[in-house]
KOLFI-606761 format. One record per residue: chain; x, z, y of N, C-alpha, C in turn; residue in three letters. Coordinates in Angstrom, 3 decimals, always signed. Layout:
REM KOLFI-606761
[r 'A', [X, Z, Y], [X, Z, Y], [X, Z, Y], 'ALA'];
...
REM end
This chain:
REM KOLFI-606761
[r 'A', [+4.655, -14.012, -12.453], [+6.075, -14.228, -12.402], [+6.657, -13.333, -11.314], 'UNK'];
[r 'A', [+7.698, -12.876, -11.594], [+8.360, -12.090, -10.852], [+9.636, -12.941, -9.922], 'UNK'];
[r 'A', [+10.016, -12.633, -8.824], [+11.031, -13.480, -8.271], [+11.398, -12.588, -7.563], 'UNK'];
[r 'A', [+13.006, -12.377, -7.890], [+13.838, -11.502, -7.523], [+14.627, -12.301, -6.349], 'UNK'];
[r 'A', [+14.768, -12.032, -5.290], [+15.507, -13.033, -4.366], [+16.410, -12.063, -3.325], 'UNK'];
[r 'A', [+17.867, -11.967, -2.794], [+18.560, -11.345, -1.949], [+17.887, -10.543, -1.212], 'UNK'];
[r 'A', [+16.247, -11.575, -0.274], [+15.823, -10.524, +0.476], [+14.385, -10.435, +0.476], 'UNK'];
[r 'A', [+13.659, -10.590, -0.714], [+12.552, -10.639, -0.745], [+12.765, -10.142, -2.573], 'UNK'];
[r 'A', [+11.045, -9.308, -2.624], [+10.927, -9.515, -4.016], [+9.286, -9.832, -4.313], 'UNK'];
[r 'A', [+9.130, -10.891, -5.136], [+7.731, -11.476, -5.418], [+6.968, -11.378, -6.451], 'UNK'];
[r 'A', [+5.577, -11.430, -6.638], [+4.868, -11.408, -7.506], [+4.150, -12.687, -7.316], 'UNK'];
[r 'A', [+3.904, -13.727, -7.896], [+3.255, -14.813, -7.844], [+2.329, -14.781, -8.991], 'UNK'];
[r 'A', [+1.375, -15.449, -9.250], [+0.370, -15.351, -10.248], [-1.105, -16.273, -9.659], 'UNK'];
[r 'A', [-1.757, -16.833, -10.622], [-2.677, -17.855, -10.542], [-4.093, -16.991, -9.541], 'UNK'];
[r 'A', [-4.428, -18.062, -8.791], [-5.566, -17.405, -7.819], [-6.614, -17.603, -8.883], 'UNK'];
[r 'A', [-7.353, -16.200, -9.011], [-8.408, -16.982, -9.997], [-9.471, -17.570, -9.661], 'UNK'];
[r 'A', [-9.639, -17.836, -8.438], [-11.155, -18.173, -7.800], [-10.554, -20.069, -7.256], 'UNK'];
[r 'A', [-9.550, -20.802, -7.425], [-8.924, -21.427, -6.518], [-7.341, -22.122, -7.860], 'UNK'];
[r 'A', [-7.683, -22.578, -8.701], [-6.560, -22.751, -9.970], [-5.474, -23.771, -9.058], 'UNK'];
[r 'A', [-5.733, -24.170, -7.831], [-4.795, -25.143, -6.817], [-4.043, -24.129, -6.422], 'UNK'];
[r 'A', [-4.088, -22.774, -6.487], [-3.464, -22.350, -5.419], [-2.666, -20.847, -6.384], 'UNK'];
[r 'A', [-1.718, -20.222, -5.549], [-1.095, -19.380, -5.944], [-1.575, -17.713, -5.427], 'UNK'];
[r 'A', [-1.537, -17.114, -6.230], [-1.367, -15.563, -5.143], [-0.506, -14.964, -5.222], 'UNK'];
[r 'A', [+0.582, -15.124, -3.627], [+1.623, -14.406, -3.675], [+1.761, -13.070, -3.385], 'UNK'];
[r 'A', [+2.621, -12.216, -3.669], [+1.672, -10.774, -3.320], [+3.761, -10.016, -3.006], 'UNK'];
[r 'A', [+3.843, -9.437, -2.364], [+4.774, -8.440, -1.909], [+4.597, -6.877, -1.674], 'UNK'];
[r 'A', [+5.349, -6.096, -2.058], [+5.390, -4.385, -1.986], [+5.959, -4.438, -0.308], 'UNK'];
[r 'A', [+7.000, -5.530, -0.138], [+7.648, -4.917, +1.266], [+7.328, -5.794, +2.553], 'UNK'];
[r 'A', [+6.797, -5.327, +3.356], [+6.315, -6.326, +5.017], [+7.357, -6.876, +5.376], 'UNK'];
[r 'A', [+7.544, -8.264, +5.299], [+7.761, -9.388, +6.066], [+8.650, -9.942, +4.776], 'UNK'];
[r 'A', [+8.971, -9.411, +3.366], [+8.928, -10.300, +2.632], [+8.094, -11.955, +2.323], 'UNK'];
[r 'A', [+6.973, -11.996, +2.403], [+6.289, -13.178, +2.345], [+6.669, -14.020, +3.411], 'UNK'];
[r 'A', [+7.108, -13.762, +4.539], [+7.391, -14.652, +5.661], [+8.375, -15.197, +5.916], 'UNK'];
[r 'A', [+9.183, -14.098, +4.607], [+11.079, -14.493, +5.129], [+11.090, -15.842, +4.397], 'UNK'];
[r 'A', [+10.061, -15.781, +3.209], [+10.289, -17.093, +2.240], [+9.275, -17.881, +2.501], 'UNK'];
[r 'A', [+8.506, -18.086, +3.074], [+7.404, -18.717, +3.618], [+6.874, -18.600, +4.874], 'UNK'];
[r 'A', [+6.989, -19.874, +5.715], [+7.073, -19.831, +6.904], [+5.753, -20.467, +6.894], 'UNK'];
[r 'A', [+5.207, -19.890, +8.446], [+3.567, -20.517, +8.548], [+2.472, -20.132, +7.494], 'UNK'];
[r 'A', [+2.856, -18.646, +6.969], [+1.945, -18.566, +5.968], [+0.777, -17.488, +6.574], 'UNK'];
[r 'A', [-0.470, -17.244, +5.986], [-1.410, -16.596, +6.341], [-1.410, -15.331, +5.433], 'UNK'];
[r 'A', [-0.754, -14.292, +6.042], [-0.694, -13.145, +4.919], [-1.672, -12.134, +5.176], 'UNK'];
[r 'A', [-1.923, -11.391, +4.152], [-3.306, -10.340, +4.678], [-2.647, -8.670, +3.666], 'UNK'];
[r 'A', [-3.565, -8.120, +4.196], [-2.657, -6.607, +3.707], [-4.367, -6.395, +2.894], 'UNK'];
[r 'A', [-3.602, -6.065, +1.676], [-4.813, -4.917, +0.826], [-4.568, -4.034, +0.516], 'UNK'];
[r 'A', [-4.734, -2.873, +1.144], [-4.337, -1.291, +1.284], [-4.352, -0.744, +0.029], 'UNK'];
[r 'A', [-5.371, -1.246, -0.942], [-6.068, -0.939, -2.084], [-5.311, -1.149, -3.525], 'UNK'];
[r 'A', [-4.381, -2.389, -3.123], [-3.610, -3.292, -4.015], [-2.445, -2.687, -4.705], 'UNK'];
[r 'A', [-1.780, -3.002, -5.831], [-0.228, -2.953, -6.011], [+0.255, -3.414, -5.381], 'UNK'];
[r 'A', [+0.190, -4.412, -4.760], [+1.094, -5.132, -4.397], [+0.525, -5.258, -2.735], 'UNK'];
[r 'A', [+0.875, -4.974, -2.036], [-0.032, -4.509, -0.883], [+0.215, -5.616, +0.013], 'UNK'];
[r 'A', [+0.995, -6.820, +0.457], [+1.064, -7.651, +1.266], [+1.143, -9.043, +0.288], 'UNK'];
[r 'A', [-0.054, -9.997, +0.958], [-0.720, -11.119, -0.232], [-1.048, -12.184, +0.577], 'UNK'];
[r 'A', [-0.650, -13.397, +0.188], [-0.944, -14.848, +0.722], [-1.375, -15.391, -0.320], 'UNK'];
[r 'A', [-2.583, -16.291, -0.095], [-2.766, -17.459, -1.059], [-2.333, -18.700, -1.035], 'UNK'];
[r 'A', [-1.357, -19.302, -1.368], [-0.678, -20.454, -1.209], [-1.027, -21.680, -1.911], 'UNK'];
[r 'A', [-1.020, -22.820, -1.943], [-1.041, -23.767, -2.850], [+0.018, -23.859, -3.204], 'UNK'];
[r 'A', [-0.246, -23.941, -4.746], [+1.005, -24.432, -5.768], [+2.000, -25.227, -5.508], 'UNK'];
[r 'A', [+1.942, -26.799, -5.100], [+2.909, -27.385, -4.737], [+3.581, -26.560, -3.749], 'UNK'];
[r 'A', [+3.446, -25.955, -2.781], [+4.217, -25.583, -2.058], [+5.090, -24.305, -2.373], 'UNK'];
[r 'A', [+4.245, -23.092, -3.230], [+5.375, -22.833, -3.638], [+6.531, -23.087, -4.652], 'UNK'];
[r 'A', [+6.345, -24.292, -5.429], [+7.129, -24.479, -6.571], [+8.120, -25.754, -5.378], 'UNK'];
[r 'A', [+7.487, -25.989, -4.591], [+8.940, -26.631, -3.387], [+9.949, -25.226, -2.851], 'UNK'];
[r 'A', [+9.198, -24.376, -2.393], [+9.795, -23.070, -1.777], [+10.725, -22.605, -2.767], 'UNK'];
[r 'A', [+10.405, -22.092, -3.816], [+11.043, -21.470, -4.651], [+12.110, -22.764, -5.369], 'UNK'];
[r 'A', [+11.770, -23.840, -5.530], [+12.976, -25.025, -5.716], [+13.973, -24.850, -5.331], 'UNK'];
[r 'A', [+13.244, -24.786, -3.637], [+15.027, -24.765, -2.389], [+15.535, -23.579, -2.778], 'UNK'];
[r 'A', [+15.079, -22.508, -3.026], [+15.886, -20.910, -2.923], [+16.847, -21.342, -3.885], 'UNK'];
[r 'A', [+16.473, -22.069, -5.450], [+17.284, -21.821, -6.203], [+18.409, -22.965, -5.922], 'UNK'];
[r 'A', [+18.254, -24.258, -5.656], [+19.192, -25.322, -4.589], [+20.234, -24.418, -3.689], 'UNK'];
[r 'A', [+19.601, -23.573, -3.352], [+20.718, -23.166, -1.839], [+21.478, -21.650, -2.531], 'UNK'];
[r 'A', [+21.319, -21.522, -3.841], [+22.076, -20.580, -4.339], [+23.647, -20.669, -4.249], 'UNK'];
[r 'A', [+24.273, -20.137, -3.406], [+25.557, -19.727, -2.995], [+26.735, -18.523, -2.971], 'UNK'];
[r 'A', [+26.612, -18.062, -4.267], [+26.810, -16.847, -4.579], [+26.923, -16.723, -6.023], 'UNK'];
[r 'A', [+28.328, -16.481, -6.551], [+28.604, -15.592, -7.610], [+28.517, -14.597, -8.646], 'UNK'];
[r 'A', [+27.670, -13.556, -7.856], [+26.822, -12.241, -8.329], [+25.558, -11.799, -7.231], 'UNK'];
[r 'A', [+24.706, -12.218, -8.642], [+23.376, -12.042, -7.429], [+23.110, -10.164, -6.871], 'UNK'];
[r 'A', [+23.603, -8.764, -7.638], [+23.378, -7.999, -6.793], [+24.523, -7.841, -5.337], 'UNK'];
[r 'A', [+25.471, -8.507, -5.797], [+26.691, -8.753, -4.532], [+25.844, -9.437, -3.218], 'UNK'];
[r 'A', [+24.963, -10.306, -3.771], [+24.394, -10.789, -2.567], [+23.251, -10.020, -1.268], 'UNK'];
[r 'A', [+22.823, -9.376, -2.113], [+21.518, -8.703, -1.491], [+22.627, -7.540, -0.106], 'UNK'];
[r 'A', [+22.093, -7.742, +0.843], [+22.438, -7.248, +2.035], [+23.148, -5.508, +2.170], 'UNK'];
[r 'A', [+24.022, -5.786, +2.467], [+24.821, -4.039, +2.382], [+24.430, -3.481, +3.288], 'UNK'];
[r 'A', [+23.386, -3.789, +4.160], [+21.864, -3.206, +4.691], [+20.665, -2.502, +4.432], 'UNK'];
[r 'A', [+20.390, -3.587, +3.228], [+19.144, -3.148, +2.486], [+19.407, -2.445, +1.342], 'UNK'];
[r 'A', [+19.696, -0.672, +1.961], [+20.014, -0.133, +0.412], [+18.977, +0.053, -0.234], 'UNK'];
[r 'A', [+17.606, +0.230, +0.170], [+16.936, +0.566, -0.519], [+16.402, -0.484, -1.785], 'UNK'];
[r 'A', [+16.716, -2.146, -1.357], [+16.007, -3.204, -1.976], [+17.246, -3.346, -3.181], 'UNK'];
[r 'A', [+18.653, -2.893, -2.775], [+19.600, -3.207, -3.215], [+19.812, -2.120, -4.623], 'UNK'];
[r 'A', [+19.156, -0.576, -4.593], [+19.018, +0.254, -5.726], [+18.502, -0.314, -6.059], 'UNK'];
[r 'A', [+17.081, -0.767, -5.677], [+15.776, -0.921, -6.646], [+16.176, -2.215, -7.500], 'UNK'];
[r 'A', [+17.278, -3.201, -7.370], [+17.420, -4.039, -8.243], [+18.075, -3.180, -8.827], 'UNK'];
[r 'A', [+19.040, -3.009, -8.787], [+19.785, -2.148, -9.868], [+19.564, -1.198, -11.026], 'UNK'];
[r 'A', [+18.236, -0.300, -10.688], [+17.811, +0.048, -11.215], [+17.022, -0.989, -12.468], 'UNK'];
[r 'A', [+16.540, -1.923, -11.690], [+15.505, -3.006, -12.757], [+16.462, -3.772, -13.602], 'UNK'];
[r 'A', [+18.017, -3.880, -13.394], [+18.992, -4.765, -13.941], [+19.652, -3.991, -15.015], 'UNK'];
[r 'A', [+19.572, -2.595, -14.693], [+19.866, -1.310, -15.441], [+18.951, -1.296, -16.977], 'UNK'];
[r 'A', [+17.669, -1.587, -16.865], [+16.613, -1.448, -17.459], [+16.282, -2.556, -18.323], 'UNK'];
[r 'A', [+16.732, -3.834, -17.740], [+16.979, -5.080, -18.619], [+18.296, -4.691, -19.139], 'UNK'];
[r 'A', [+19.502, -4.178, -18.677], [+20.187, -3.972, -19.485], [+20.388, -3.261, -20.890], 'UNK'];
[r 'A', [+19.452, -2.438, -20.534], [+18.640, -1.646, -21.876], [+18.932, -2.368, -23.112], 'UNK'];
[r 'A', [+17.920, -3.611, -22.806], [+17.006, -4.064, -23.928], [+17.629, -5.658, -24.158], 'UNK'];
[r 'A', [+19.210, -5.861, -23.938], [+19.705, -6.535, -24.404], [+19.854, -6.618, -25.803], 'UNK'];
[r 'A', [+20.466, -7.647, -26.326], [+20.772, -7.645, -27.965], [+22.637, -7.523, -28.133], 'UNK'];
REM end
């Protein structure tokens, strides 16, 4: 699953060694922390996805609950930080691309 969020972007997907638990995985450093606090993250140089926590499930399907609870905002690329241009193309580009392949 993919999770597009203002200031994080996620890859979540089943641990396969561990079916309790999640593997969260991030392209950008300190994504995993902004949305998860107290977490144990590790870098795999090797990876797509190069910054990775293993989480248990309940906790992230609480985490990701609240994000969507505390949604406060109108237009989600309006939200993403007039800071972060770089996070702020790269949706655009991906919203561009779903726009594609509308009906």
């Amino acid at each position: 699953m993919w999770v597009m969020l203002n200031d994080a972007f996620l890859s979540i997907v089943e641990n396969r060694n561990n079916k309790s638990e999640l593997l969260v995985r991030a392209r950008v450093e300190g994504d995993l922390e902004r949305v998860f606090t107290n977490v144990d993250t590790f870098v795999d140089e090797a990876a797509d996805y190069k910054y990775r926590a293993f989480i248990a499930r309940k906790v992230v399907e609480k985490v990701i609950a609240s994000k969507v609870a505390d949604i406060n905002y109108p237009n989600f690329k309006g939200s993403v930080s007039s800071g972060d241009h770089k996070r702020h193309d790269a949706y655009m580009r991906v919203w561009s691309e779903m726009n594609k392949i509308q009906e």
